[in-house]
C-alpha positions as CSV (number, residue, x, y, z in Angstrom):
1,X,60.9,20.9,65.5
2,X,63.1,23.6,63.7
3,X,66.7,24.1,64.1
4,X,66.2,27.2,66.8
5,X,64.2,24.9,68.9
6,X,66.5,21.9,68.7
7,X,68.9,24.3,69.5
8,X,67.4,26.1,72.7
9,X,66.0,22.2,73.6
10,X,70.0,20.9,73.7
11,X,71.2,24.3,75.6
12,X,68.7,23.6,78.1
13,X,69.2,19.8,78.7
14,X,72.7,20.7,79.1
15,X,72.2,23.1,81.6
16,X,69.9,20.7,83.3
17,X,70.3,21.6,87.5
18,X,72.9,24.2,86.9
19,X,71.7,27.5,87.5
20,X,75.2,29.1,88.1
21,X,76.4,27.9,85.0
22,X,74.1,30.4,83.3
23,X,75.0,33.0,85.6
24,X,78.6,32.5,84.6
25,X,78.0,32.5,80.5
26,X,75.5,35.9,81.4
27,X,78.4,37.5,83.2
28,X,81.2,36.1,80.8
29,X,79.2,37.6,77.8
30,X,78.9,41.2,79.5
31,X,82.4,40.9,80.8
32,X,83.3,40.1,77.0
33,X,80.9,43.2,75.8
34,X,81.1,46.0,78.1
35,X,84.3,45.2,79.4
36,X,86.5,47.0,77.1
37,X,84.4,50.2,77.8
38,X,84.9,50.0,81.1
39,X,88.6,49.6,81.0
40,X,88.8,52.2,78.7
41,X,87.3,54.5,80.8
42,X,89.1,53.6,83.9
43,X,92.4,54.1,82.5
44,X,91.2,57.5,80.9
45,X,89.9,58.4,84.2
46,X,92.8,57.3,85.8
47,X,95.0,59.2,83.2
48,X,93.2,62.5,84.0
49,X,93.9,62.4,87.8
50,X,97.2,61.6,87.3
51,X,97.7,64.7,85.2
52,X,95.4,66.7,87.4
53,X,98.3,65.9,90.2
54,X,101.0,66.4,88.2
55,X,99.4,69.8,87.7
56,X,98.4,70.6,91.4
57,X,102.2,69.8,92.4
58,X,103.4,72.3,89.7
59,X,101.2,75.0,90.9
60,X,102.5,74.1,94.6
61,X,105.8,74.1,93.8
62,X,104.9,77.4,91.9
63,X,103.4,79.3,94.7
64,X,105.6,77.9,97.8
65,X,108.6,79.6,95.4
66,X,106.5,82.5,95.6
67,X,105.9,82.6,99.0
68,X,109.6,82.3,100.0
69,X,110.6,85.1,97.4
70,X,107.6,87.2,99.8
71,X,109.4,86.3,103.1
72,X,113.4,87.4,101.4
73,X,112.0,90.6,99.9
74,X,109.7,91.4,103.2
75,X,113.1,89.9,105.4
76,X,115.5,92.5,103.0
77,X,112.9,95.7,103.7
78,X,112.6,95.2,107.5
């Protein structure tokens, strides 16, 4: 019996009647290697609407000056 085999023999035996405890090393190990990816692209996705607000504000802001500078001058010719 190789090393490999020994090795897989002893994983297993540990495991034994614990299903779940595989489940939790499978999702620990994608947590552990996709999990930066996905933070990463939450925070740069959360980034974006933030500035995408920050913009739409502006341009509120922007065109509600605007639109009282319409009523004054149209309130000043009437």
């Amino acid at each position: 019996m190789s090393d490999m085999e020994k090795a897989i023999d002893a994983i297993l035996s540990a495991i034994g009647n614990r299903p779940w405890l595989v489940a939790i090393f499978a999702i620990s190990v994608l947590l552990l290697h996709y999990g930066p990816a996905y933070i990463t692209a939450i925070s740069s996705a959360m980034s974006q609407r933030r500035r995408d607000n920050v913009e739409l504000l502006e341009r509120e802001a922007e065109l509600k000056a605007r639109l009282i500078a319409l009523k004054k001058q149209e309130k000043d010719n009437a």
